[in-house]
matplotlib code that plots the C-alpha trace (Angstrom):
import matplotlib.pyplot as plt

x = [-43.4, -46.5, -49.7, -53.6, -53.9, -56.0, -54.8, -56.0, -55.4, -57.8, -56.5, -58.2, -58.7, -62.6, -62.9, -66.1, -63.5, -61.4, -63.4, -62.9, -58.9, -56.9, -54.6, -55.7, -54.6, -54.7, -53.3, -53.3, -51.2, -52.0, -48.3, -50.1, -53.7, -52.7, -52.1, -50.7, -53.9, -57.0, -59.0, -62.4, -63.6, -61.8, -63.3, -59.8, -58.0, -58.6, -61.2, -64.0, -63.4, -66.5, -67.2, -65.2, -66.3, -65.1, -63.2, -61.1, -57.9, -55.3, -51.7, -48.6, -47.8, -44.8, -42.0, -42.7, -46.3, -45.6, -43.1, -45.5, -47.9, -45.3, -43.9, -48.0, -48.2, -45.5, -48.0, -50.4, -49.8, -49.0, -47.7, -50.4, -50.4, -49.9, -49.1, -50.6, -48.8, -51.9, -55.5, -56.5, -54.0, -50.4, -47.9, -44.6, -45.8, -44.2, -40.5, -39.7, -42.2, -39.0, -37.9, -41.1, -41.0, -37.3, -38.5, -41.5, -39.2, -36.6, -38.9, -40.6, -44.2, -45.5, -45.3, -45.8, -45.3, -47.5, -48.8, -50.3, -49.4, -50.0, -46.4, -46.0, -42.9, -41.4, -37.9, -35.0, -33.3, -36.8, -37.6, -34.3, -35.0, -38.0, -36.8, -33.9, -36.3, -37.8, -41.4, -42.8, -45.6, -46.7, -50.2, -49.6, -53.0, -52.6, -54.9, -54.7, -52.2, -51.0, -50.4, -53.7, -55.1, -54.0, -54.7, -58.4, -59.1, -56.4, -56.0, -51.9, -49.6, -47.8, -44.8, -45.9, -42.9, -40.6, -43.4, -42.8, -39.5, -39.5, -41.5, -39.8, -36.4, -38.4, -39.3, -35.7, -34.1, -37.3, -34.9, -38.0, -41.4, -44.0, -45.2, -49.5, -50.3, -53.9, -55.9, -59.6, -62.0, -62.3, -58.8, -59.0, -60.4, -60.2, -57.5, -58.0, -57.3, -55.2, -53.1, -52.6, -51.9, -49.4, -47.7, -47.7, -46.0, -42.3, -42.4, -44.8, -45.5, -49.6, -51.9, -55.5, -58.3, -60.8, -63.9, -64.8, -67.6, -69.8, -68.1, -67.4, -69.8, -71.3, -69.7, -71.0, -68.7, -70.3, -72.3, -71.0, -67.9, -69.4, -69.4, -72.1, -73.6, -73.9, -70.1, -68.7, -65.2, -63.7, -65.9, -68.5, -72.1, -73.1, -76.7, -75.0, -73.4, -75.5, -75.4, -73.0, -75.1, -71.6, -68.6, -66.1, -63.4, -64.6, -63.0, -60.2, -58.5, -57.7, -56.9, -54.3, -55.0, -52.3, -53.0, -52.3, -56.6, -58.0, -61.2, -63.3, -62.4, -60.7, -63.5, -64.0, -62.3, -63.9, -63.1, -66.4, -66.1, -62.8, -62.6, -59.2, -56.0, -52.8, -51.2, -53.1, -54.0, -52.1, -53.6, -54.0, -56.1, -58.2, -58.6, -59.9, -62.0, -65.6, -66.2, -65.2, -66.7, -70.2, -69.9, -69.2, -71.8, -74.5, -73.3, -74.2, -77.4, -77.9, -77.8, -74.9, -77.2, -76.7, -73.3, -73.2, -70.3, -71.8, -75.1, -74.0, -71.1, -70.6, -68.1, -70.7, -72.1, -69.5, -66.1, -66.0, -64.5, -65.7, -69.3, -70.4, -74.4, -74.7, -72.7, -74.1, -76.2, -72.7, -70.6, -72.6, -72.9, -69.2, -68.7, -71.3, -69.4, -65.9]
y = [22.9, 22.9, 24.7, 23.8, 27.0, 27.3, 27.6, 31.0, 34.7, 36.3, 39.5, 40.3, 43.4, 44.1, 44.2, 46.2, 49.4, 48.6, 47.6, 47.5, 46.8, 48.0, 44.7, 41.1, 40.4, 36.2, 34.6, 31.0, 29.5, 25.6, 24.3, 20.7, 20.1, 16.5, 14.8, 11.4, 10.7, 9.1, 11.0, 9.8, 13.3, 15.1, 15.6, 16.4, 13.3, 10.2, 8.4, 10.5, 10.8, 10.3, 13.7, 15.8, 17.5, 18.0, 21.3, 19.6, 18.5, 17.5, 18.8, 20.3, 24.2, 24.8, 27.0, 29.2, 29.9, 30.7, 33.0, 34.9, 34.7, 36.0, 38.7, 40.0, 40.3, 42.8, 45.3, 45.4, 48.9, 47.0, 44.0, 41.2, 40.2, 36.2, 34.0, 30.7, 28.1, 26.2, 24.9, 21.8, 19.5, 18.4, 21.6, 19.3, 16.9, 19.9, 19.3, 23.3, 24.1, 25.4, 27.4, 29.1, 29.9, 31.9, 33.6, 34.7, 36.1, 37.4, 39.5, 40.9, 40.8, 39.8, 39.9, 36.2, 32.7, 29.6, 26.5, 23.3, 20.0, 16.4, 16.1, 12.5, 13.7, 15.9, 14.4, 15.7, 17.2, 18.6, 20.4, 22.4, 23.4, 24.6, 26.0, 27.9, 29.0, 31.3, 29.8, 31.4, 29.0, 25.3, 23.9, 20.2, 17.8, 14.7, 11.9, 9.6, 8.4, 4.9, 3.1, 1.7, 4.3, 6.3, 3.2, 3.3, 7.0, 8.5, 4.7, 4.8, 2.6, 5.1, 4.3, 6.4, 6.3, 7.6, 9.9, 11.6, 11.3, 13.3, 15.9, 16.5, 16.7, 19.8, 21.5, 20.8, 22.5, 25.3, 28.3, 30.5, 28.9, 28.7, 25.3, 23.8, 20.7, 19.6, 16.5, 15.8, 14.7, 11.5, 11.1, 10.3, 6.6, 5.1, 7.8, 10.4, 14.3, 13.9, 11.4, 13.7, 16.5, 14.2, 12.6, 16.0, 18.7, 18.4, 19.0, 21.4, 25.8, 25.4, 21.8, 21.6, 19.3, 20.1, 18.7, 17.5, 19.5, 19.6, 23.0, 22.0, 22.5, 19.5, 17.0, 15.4, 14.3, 10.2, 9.9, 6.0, 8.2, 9.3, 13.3, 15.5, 18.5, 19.9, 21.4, 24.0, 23.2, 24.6, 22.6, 25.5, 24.4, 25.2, 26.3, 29.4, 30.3, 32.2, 31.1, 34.0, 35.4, 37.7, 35.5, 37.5, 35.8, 37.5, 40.8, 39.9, 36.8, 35.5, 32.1, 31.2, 27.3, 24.8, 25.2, 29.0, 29.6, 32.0, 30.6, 32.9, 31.2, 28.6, 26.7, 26.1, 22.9, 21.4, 24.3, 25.6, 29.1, 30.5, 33.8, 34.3, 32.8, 34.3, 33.5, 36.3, 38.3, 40.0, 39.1, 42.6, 43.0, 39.6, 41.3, 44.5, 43.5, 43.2, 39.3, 39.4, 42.7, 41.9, 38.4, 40.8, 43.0, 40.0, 38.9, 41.9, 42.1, 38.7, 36.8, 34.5, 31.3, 32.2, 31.0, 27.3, 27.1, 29.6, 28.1, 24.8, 26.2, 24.9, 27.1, 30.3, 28.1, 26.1, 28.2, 31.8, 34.4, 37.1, 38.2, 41.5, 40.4, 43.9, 46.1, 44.7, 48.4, 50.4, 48.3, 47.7, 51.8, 51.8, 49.4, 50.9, 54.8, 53.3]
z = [-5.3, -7.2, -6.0, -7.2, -9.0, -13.1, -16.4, -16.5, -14.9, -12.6, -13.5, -16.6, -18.6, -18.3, -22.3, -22.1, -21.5, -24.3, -26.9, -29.9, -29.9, -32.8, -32.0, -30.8, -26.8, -28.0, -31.2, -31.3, -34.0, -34.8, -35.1, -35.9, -36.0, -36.5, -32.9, -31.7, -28.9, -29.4, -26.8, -26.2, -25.3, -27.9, -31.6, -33.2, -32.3, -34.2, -32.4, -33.6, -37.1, -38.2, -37.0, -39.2, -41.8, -45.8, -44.8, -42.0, -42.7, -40.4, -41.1, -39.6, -40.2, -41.7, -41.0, -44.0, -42.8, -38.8, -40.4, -42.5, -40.1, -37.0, -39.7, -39.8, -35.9, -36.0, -38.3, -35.3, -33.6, -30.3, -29.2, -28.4, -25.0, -26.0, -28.9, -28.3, -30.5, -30.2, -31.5, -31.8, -32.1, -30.3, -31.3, -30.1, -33.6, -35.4, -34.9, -35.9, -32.4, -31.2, -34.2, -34.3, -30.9, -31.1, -34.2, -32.6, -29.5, -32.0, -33.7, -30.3, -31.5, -28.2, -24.5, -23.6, -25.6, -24.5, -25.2, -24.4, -24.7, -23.9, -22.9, -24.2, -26.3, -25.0, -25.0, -23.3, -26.3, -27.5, -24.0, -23.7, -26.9, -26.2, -22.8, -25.0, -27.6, -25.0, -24.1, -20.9, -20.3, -20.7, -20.4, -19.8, -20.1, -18.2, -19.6, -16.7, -13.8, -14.8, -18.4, -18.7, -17.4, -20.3, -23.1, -21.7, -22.0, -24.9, -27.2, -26.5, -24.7, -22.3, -20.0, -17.1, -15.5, -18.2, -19.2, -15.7, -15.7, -19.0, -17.3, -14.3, -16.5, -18.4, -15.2, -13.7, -16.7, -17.5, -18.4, -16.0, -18.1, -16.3, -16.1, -15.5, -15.2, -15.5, -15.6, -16.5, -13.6, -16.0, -16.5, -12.7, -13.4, -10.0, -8.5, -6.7, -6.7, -3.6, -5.8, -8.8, -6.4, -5.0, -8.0, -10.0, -6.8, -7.6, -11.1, -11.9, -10.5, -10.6, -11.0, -11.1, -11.8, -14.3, -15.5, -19.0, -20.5, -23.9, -25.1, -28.7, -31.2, -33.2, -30.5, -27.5, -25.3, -25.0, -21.9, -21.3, -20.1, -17.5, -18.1, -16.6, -17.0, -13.5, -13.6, -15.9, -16.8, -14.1, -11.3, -10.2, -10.8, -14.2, -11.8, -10.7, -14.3, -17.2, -20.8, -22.4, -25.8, -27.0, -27.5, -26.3, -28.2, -31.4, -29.8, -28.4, -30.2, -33.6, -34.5, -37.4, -38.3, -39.0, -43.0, -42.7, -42.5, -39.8, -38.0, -36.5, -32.9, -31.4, -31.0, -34.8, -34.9, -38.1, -39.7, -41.1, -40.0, -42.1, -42.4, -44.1, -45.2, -44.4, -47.8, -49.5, -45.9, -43.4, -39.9, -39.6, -42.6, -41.4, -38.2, -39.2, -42.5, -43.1, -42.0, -38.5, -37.8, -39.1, -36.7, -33.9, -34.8, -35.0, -31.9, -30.1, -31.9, -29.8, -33.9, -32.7, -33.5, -37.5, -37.7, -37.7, -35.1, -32.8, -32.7, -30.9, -29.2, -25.5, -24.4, -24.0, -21.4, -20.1, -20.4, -21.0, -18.6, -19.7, -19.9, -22.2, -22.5, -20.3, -22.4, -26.0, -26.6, -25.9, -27.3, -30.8, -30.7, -30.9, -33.8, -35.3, -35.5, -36.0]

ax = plt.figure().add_subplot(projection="3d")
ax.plot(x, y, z, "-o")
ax.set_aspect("equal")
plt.show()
């Protein structure tokens, strides 16, 4: 039976005693930045188009590129801690999700496989594949808790029933994955948490209730739906959080885009901070080179603002987990010798 838990691990490394890391702990992997909701809240779905930029472009990875890209996580020194198959859009659009997934386990180039989903297709035949494949998590966003519910917030008509049905067949047959379920505080509508909590039990390990928060940068979530800014995405008051100056995702994550380009973070969801390609770069070499060590180097010189995505970048203040603002001095003297 399912228990309120979070999407994320209290046990963390305290990164301030590790940095700088020869290999990334977090690669996300964009198997489809193209994705079959309408989200209100969300900039990469297709109700806010008018928001994207020149340099964003929706597609779906292939298989030839997760393979490069897989193939260059094995030149790391260690294994990374997880592979995130990933980004921005919905990873089961890409019908080789699976294949990527087993390829990534057969070559052993990290410790844990994950990724999130809306869940809306995930057939039978589709989630023993994925079970098979080897995937040891599942992030699954629920966008409301009835069919209209679900036309209002994500622009789809959803059969609720078979869509749970669907899910509790995946959970029934997991093969050991972990599975989350989560829904937004606005995918609530007129429900309530005791509902969810209720609905969501049998076919889920952990469930929780989050809130929807202005972390993108150069999108505001619409205030006619009702978001607020008193709550950090995880319900504490945003009051009793500081604004974070030193992303910390700089130093411990990479992100490989559905295209086969690196942003600079997972929040760079338009795309206008790419700082290399993996058809002419190994991840390794993207990692270690020049661009992302000056941006981590600006960072702790508290010049985050320069970069476009950084400057308006809500996570820092509504998100992040991790906090190095007190170690910026040490940890800049370190990149600074090495």
């Amino acid at each position: 039976m399912g228990k309120v838990g979070t999407r994320y691990t209290n046990d963390r490394t305290r990164l301030e005693n590790v940095i700088p890391l020869d290999t990334p702990y977090l690669v996300f992997m964009d198997p489809s930045s193209v994705c079959n909701f309408k989200c209100k809240f969300c900039p990469c779905g297709g109700a806010n188009k008018e928001y994207w930029g020149e340099n964003k472009k929706t597609s779906v990875m292939s298989y030839e590129t997760a393979r490069k890209a897989i193939d260059d996580l094995s030149l790391f020194p260690s294994r990374i801690k997880t592979l995130r198959f990933y980004k921005e859009g919905e990873p089961l659009v890409n019908k080789r999700l699976p294949d990527m997934i087993h390829y990534a386990r057969k070559k052993d180039v990290c410790e844990r496989i994950d990724f999130t989903t809306n869940g809306s297709l995930l057939s039978h035949d589709l989630g023993l594949a994925l079970a098979d494949a080897g995937v040891d998590r599942m992030n699954i966003s629920v966008e409301a808790l009835d069919s209209d519910g679900y036309y209002e917030v994500s622009g789809v008509k959803m059969d609720f029933k078979q869509y749970l049905h669907n899910l509790r067949f995946f959970y029934e047959h997991r093969n050991g994955c972990h599975v989350f379920i989560k829904i937004s505080d606005l995918g609530l509508g007129k429900h309530t948490k005791e509902e969810f909590y209720s609905i969501f039990e049998n076919v889920c390990d952990e469930m929780a209730v989050e809130h929807v928060s202005n972390v993108w940068p150069g999108f505001e979530v619409k205030r006619e739906l009702k978001q607020t800014d008193e709550y950090d995405i995880y319900g504490a008051k945003m009051s009793e959080r500081p604004e974070v100056q030193v992303c910390p995702y700089l130093f411990y994550s990479m992100c490989v885009n559905s295209d086969g380009s690196v942003s600079s973070c997972l929040m760079d969801w338009n795309h206008i901070q790419i700082i290399g390609n993996v058809a002419d770069q190994t991840l390794k070499e993207i990692w270690d080179g020049k661009t992302l060590r000056d941006m981590r180097i600006e960072h702790l010189k508290e010049n985050r603002r320069i970069y476009p995505g950084c400057r308006e970048c809500g996570q820092m203040k509504c998100a992040v987990l991790d906090n190095l603002d007190p170690y910026r001095e040490e940890l800049l003297r370190r990149l600074e010798t090495t």
